[in-house]
Rosetta silent file (secondary structure, phi, psi, omega in degrees, C-alpha in Angstrom):
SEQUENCE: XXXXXXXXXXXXXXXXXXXXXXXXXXXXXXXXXXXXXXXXXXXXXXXXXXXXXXXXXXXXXXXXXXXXXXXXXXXXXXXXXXXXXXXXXXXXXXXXXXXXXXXXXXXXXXXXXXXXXXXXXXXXXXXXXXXXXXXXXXXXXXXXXXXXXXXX
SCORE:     score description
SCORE:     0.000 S_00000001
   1 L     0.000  -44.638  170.839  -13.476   12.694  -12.354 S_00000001
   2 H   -68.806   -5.630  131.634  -13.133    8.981  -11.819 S_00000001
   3 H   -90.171   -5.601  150.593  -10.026    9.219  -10.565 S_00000001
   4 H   -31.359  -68.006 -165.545  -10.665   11.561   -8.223 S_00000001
   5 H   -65.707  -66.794 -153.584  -13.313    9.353   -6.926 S_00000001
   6 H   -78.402   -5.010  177.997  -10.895    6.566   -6.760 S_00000001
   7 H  -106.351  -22.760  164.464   -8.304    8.195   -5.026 S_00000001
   8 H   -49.183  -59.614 -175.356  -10.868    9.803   -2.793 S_00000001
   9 H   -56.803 -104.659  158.221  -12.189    5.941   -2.042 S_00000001
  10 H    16.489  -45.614  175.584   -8.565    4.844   -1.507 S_00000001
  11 H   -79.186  -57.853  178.017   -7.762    7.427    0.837 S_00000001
  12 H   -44.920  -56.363 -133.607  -11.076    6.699    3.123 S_00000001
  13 H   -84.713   -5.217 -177.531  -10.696    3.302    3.024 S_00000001
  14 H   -96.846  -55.354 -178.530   -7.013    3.832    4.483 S_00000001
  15 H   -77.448  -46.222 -169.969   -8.123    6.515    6.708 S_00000001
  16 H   -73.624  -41.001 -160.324  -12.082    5.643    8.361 S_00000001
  17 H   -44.757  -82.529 -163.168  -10.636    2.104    9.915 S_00000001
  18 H   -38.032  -74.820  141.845   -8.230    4.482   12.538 S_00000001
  19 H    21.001  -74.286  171.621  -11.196    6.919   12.533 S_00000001
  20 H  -108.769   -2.925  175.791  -13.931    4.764   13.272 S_00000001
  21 L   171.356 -154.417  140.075  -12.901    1.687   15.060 S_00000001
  22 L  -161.842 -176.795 -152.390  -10.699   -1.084   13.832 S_00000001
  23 L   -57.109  168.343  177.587   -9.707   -3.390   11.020 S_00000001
  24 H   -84.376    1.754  154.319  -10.106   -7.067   11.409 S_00000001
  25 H   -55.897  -64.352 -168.677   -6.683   -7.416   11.368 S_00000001
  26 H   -47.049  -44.415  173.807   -6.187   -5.107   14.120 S_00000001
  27 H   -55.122  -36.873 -159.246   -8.834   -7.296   15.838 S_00000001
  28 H   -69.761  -38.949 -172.071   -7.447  -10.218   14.894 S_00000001
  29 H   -90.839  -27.126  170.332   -4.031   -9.198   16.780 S_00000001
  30 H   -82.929   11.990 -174.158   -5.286   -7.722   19.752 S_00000001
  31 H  -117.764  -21.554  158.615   -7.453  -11.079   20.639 S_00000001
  32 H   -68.905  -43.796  166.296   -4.191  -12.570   20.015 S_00000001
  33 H   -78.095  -32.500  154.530   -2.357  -10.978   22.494 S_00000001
  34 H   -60.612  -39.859  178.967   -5.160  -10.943   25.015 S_00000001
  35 H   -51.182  -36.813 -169.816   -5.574  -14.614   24.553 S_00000001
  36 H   -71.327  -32.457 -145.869   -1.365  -15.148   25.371 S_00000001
  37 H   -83.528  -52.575  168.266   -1.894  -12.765   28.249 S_00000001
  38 H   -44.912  -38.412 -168.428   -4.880  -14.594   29.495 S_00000001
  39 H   -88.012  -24.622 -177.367   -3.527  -18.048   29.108 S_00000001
  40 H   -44.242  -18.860 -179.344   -0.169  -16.587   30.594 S_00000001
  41 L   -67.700  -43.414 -163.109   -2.014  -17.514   34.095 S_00000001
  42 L   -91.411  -95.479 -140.588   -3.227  -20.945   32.818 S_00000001
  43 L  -119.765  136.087  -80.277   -0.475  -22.860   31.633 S_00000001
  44 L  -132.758  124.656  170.436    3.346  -23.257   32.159 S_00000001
  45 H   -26.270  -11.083  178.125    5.558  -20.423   29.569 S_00000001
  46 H  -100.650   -9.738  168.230    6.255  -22.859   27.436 S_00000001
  47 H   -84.427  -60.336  149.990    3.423  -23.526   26.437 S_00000001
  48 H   -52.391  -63.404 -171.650    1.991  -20.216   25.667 S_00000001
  49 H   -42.998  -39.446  168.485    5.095  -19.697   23.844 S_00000001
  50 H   -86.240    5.983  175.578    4.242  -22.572   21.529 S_00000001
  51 H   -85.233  -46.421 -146.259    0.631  -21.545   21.441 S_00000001
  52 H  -106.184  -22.075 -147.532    0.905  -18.028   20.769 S_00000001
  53 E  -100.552  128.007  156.230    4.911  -17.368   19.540 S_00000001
  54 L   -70.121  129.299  147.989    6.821  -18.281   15.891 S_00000001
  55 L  -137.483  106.633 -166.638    9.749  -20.182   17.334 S_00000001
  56 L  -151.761 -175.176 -152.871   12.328  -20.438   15.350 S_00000001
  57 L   -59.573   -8.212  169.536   16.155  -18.744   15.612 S_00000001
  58 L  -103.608   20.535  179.570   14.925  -15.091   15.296 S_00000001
  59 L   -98.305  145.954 -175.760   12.338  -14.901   18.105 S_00000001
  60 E  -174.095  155.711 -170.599   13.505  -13.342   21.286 S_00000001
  61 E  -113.859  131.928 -171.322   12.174  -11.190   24.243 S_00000001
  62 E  -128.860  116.746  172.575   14.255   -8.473   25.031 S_00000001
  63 E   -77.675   86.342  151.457   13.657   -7.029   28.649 S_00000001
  64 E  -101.419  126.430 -162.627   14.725   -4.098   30.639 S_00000001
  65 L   -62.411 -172.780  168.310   14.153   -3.506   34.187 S_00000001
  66 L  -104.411    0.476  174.383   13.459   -0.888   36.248 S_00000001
  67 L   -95.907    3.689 -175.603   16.962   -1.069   37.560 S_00000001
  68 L   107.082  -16.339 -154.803   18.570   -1.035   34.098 S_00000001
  69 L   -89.606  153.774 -119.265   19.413   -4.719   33.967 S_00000001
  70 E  -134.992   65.534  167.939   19.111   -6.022   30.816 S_00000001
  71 E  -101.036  149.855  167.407   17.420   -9.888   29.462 S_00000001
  72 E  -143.326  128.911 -156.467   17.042  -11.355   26.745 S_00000001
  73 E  -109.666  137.921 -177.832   15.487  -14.530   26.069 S_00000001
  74 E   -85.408  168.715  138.644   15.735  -16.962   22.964 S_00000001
  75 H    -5.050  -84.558  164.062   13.550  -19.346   21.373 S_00000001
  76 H   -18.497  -64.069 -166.496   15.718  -22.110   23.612 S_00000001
  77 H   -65.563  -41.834  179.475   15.035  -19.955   26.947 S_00000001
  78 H   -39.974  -46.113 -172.865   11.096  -19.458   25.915 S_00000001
  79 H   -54.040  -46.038 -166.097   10.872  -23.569   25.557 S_00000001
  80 H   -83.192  -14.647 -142.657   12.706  -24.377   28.582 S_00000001
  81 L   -97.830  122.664 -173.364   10.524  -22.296   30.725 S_00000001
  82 L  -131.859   20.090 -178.348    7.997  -24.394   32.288 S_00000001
  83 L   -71.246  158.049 -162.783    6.852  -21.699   34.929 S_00000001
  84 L  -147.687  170.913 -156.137    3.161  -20.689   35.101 S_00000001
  85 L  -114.658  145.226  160.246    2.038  -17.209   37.069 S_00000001
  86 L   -96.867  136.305  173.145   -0.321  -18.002   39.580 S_00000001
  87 L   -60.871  116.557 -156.130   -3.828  -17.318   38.793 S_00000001
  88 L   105.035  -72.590 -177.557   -5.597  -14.741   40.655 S_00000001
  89 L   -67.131   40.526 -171.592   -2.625  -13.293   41.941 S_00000001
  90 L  -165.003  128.216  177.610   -1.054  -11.646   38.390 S_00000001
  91 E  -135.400  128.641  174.116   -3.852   -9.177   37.138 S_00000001
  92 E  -102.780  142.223 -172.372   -2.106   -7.492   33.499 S_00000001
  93 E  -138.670   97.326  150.791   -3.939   -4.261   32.775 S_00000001
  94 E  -104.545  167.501 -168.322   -2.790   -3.264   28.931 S_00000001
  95 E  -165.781  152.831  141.756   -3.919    0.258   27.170 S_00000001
  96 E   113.753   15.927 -162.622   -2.536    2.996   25.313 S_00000001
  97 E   -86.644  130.765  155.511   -2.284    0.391   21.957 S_00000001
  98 E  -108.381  105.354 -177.071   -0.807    1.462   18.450 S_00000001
  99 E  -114.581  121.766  162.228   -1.047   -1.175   16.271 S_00000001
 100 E  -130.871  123.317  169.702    0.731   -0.879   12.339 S_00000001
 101 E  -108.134  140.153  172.860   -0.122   -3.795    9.975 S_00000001
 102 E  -142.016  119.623 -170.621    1.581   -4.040    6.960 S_00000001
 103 L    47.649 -119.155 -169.512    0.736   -6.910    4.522 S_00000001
 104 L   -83.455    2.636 -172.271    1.548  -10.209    6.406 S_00000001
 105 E  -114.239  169.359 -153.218    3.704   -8.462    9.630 S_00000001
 106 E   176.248  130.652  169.581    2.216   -6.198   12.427 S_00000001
 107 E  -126.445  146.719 -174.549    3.928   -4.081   15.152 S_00000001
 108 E  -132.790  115.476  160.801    1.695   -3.396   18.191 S_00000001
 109 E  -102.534  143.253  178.203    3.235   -0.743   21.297 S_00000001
 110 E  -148.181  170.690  174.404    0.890   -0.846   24.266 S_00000001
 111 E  -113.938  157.525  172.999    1.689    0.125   28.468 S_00000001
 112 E  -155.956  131.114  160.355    1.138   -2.435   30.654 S_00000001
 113 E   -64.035  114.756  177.267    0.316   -2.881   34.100 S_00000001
 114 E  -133.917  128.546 -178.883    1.031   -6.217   36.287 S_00000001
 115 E  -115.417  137.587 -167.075    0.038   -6.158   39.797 S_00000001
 116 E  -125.871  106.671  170.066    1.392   -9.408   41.868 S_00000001
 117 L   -74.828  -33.913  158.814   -1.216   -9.337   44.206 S_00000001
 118 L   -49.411  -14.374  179.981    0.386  -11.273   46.994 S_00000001
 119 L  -103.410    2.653 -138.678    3.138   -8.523   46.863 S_00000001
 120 L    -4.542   51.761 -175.808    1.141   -5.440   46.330 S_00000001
 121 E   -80.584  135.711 -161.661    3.813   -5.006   43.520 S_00000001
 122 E  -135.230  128.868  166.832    2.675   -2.934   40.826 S_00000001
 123 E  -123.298  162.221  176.907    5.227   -3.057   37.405 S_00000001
 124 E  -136.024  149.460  173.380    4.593   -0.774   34.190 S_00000001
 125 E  -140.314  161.945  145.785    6.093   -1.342   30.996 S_00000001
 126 E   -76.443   96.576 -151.393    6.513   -0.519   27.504 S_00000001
 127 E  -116.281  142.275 -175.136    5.614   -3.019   25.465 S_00000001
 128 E  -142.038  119.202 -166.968    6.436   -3.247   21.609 S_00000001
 129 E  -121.306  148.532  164.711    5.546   -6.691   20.090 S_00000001
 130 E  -127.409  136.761  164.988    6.016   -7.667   15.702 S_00000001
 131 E  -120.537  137.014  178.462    3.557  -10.277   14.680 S_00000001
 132 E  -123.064  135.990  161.503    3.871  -11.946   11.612 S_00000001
 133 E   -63.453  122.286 -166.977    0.942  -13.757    9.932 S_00000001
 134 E  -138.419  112.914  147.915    1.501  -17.443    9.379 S_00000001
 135 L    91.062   24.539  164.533   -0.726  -19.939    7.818 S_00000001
 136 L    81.113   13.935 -179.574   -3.918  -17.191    8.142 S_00000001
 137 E  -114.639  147.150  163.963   -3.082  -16.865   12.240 S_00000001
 138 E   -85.061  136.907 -177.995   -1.067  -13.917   13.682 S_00000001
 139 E  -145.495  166.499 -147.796    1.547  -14.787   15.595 S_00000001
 140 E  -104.169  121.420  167.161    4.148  -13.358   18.261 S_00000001
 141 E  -112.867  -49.333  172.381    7.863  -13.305   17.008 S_00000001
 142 E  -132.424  144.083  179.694    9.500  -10.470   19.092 S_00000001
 143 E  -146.642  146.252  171.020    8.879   -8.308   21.904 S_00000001
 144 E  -114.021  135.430  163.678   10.478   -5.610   23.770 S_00000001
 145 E  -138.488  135.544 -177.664    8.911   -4.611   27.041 S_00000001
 146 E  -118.740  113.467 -162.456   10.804   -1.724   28.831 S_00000001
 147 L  -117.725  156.041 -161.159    9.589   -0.972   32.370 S_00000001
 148 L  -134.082  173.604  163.793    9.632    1.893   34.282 S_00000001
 149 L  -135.334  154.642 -143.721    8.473    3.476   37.177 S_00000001
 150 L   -46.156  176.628  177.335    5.421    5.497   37.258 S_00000001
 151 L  -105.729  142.767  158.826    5.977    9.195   37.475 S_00000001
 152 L   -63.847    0.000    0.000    4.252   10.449   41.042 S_00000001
């Protein structure tokens, strides 16, 4: 009977976070990635990158367009970057978030909207980010964002 009960407990406790709401990890990583997206506005890429990003020789941003073309940016390009979005005119709208943590690592896919308001440019993406915990903070190591265009 007592293991019943313990594999019963074990099972909830795996199962009500997704259920009812979610863990503070899961919190903990989605206030990290609102915070980079929010600061993305604020302060020049390179700086968010060293705020929010592990950078070291395996972090990289891997891009695809809506025309097919293809970037991908290192550690190096992430550093070098000292461009800032201007604020008010870059509004990011993400949703649609799956977040899997496992132990100290985390993969989060979300869609994301960016509207460049001076342009009345609207992009969508895919976004797939891995976070690894370091030093009791989550942090941004890789990302894919794939973008598309919307179906009519």
């Amino acid at each position: 009977m007592q293991k019943v009960l313990l594999l019963t407990f074990a099972i909830l406790s795996c199962i009500l976070p997704s259920i009812y709401g979610q863990s503070n990890e899961e919190t903990a990583i989605l206030n990290v990635i609102q915070q980079e997206t929010n600061d993305f506005t604020k302060l020049p890429f390179n700086e968010v990158a060293k705020k929010y990003w592990i950078l070291d020789d395996k972090t990289f941003i891997c891009a695809t367009g809506q025309n097919g073309d293809v970037s991908f940016l290192t550690k190096e390009d992430m550093t070098s970057n000292d461009q800032i979005a201007p604020e008010d005119k870059t509004i990011v709208e993400k949703t649609n978030y799956r977040i899997i943590v496992n132990g100290n690592m985390a993969t989060v896919y979300h869609h994301q909207k960016v509207t460049l308001v001076d342009y009345n440019i609207k992009l969508y993406s895919h976004e797939i980010r891995i976070l690894e915990k370091v030093d009791g903070q989550w942090k941004i190591h890789c990302s894919s964002v794939q973008h598309y265009l919307p179906k009519e």
